[in-house]
C-alpha positions in Angstrom: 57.2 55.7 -17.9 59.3 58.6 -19.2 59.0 59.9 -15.5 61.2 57.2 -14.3 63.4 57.3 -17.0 63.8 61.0 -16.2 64.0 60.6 -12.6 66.8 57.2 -13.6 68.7 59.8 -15.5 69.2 62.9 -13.4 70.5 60.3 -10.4 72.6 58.9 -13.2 73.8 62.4 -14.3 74.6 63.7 -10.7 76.5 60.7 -9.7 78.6 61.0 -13.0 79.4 64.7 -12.4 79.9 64.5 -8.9 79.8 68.3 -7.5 78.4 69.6 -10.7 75.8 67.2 -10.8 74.2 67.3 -7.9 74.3 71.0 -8.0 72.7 71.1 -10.6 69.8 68.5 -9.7 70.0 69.9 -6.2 70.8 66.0 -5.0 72.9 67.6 -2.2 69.7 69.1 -0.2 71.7 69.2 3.0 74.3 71.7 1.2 71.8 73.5 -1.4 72.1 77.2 0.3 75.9 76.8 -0.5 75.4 76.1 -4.5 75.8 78.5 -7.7 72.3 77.5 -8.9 70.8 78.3 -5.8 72.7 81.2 -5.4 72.0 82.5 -9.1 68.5 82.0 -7.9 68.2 84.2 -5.3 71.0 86.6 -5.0 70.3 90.2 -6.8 73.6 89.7 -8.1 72.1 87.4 -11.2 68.6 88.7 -10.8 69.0 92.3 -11.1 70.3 91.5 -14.8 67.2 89.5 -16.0 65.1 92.4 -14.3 66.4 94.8 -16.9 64.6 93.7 -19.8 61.7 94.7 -20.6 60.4 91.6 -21.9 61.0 88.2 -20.6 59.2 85.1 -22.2 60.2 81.9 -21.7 59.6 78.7 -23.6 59.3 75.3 -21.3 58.7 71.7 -22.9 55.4 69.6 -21.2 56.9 66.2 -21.6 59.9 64.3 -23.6 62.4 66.7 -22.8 65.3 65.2 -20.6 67.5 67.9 -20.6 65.2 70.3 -19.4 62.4 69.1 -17.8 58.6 71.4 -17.6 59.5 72.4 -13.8 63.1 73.9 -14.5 62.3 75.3 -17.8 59.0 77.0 -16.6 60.1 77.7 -13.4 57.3 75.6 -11.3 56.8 73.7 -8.5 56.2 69.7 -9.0 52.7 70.3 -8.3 51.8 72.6 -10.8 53.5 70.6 -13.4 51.6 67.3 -12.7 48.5 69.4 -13.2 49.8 70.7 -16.0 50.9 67.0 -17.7 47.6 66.1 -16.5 45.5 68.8 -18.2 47.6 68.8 -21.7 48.9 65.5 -21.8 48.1 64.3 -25.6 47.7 67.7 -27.1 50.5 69.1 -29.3 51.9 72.7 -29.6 51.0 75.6 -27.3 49.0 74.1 -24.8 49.3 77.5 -22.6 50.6 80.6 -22.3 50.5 82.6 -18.7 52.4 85.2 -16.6 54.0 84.0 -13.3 54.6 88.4 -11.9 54.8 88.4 -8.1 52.8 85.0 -7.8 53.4 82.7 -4.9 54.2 79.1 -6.3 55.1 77.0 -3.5 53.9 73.8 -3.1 54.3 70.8 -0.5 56.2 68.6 -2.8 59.5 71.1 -2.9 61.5 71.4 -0.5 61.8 75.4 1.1 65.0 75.9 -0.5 64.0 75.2 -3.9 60.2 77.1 -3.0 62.7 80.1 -2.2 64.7 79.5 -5.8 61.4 78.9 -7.8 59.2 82.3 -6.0 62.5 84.8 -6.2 62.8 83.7 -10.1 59.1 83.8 -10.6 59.0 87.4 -8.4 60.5 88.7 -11.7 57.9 88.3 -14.0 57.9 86.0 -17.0 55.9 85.0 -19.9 55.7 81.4 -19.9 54.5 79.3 -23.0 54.3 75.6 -22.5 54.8 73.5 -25.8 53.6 70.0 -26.1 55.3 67.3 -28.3 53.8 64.3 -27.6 55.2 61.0 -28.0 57.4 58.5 -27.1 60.8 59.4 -28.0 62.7 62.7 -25.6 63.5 64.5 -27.5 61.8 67.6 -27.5 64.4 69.8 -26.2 65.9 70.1 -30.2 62.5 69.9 -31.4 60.9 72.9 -29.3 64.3 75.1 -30.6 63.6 73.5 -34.6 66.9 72.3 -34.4 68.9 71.9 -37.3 72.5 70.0 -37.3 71.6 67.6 -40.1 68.9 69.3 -42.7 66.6 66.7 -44.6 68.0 63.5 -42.7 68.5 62.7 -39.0 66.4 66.0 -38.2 63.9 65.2 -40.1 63.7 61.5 -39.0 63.9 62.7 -35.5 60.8 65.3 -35.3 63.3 68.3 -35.4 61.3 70.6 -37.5 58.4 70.3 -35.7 59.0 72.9 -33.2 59.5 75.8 -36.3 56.3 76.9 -35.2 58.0 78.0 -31.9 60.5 79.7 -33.2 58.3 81.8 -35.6 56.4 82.4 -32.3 59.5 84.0 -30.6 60.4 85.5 -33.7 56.9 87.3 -33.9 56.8 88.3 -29.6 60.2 89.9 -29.7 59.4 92.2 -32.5 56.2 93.3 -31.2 56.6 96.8 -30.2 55.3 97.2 -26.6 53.0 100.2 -25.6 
């Protein structure tokens, strides 16, 4: 289950970086309120900046990503994304695109702090498009950016190209003009 393996590797991760880790998995729950993620999350400080564009679309993985997972990418609650694994699970490319302005996105599985990190983000407003590349191997995070570090070998072997599709997409929304 790459759930478990997901859930295997962020404990991994946080014990390996110590302080930086469990920041940024928020293992620490007894200390969140004190951490930079949790502080870029709510303070006006870092969300005043993301409020001055215009536009603001992000791009979030369904599955097979283990550097980002669906909830940290998109910016929702653990309930939302089982539903959303659920509902999309086998399908592949953009399974669904949706605005999260002023919504309230809390959810019994989170804890407060992170409901409080997840609705001040969300209070922003965002584009969200949720991308699905099914399969066994995690490795969406380079394909969903069409990553290229070894043209016509490795990349190609690995599923890399896949996700150009996305980036023509992004391409195409941030040179619409907006009226």
């Amino acid at each position: 289950d790459i759930n478990k393996l997901t859930d295997d590797l962020k404990l991994f991760v946080s014990n390996l970086f110590q302080t930086t880790g469990n920041e940024l998995f928020l293992s620490d729950n007894n200390n969140i309120t004190s951490t930079l993620l949790y502080e870029m999350a709510t303070s006006n400080d870092f969300l005043k900046p993301l409020e001055s564009f215009n536009k603001r679309r992000l791009y979030a993985n369904l599955q097979n990503d283990f550097m980002v997972p669906l909830g940290t990418a998109a910016i929702l609650p653990d309930d939302t994304v089982k539903k959303f694994r659920n509902s999309y699970n086998n399908i592949k490319g953009i399974v669904r695109v949706f605005s999260s302005l002023h919504s309230d996105n809390t959810c019994d599985s989170n804890s407060d702090h992170t409901n409080e990190m997840i609705n001040s983000l969300n209070n922003i407003g965002w584009e969200k498009v949720i991308v699905s590349f099914p399969g066994f191997i995690p490795m969406a995070h380079n394909k969903i950016a069409a990553v290229e570090k070894f043209p016509n070998t490795l990349d190609k072997l690995l599923g890399f190209p896949e996700g150009q599709f996305v980036m023509d997409n992004a391409s195409e929304w941030l040179t619409q003009d907006e009226f």
